[in-house]
Structure formats: C-alpha cells, structure tokens
C-alpha positions, 0 to 999 in steps of 0.5 A, a space after each residue: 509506525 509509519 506516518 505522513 505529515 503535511 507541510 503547507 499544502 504538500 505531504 511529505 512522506 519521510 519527513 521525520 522532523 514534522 509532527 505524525 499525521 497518519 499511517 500510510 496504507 498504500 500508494 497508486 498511481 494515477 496518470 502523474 500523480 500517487 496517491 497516499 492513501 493513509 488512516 486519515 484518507 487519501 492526500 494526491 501528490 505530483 510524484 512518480 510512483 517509483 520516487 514516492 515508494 523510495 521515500 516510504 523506506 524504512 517501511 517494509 511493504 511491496 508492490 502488488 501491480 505496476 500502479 500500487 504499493 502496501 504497507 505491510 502493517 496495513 494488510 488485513 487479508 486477501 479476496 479471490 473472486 471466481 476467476 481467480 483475480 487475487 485483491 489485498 484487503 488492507 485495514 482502511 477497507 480499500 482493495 488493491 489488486 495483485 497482478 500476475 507479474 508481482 504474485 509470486 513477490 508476494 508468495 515469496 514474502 508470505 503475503 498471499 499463501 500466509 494470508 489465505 490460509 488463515 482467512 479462508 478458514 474463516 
C-alpha cells in the first residue's frame, strides 16, 4: 500500500523511513503546486507536477489530464456525462477528468473499457 507521511509541515511522498500516513489517491496540479489528495484529505506542496509523479514510483498509476494523476488502487469506477466527457471515480469520491490526449493511455491500460463494462451493468 502506497502511503505519504509528514515531516514537519512538509509531506514527503517516497519517504519509506517515516511512519504511514495515508494512502495516496490522486495528485493535481494547481498553478505551482500539487496536491495530494490521500485517505486522510488533501496536503499542498510547492512541487511540479512531473517531480511529484516520479517520487509516486513504485506506484502504479497514470495520468488522465495534463494537470492529474491516479492511483490505480484508488479507482472505484468511471462516469460519462451526456457529451461524452469520460471522469474516474476514485475511492475518497473526487472525480478526476480523462482528456482526449491521455484516453487512449488509459484504454491501453484497461482502465476505462474494463471499468465501463462492469459499472454500467449496474
């Protein structure tokens, strides 16, 4: 299990030596700044969105937009509105949008068509 911790009144996010704060769900970038959005909540550090995602290694998610990135682990489904528009659902209940340049990464990887069978069924 993937998780974060804080040092001081930083997170560090591949730190294995501090104690398991909470699994990490997704990162997003907003203007300098990413944040983690984790079981626990939501931390903001001054860090490049790029930066944060290669500290996340050996956890395996993706990019669905230029300014987010999930967890595998943390997808709980996908919504489709009426035009079209494809979202993640991820476990905490934050929806993360899917852009048209990162889709076909995700069908690739068997998030969204894998997905979308077994919850439009419901």
């Amino acid at each position: 299990e993937i998780s974060a911790c804080l040092v001081g009144s930083e997170m560090c996010i591949r730190d294995r030596s501090c104690p398991p704060f909470a699994e990490i769900h997704r990162l997003s970038a907003n203007n300098h700044y990413v944040e983690v959005a984790t079981s626990d909540g939501i931390e903001t550090l001054r860090l490049r969105l790029v930066d944060a995602i290669e500290e996340m290694e050996p956890v395996a998610g993706i990019c669905t937009h230029r300014s987010h990135w999930v967890a595998f682990a943390a997808i709980s489904g996908t919504e489709r509105e009426s035009g079209g528009k494809i979202f993640l659902l991820l476990k905490n209940g934050d929806r993360v949008p899917v852009s048209r340049k990162y889709r076909p990464n995700l069908e690739a990887a068997g998030v969204i068509d894998s997905l979308d069978a077994v919850f439009q069924a419901r």
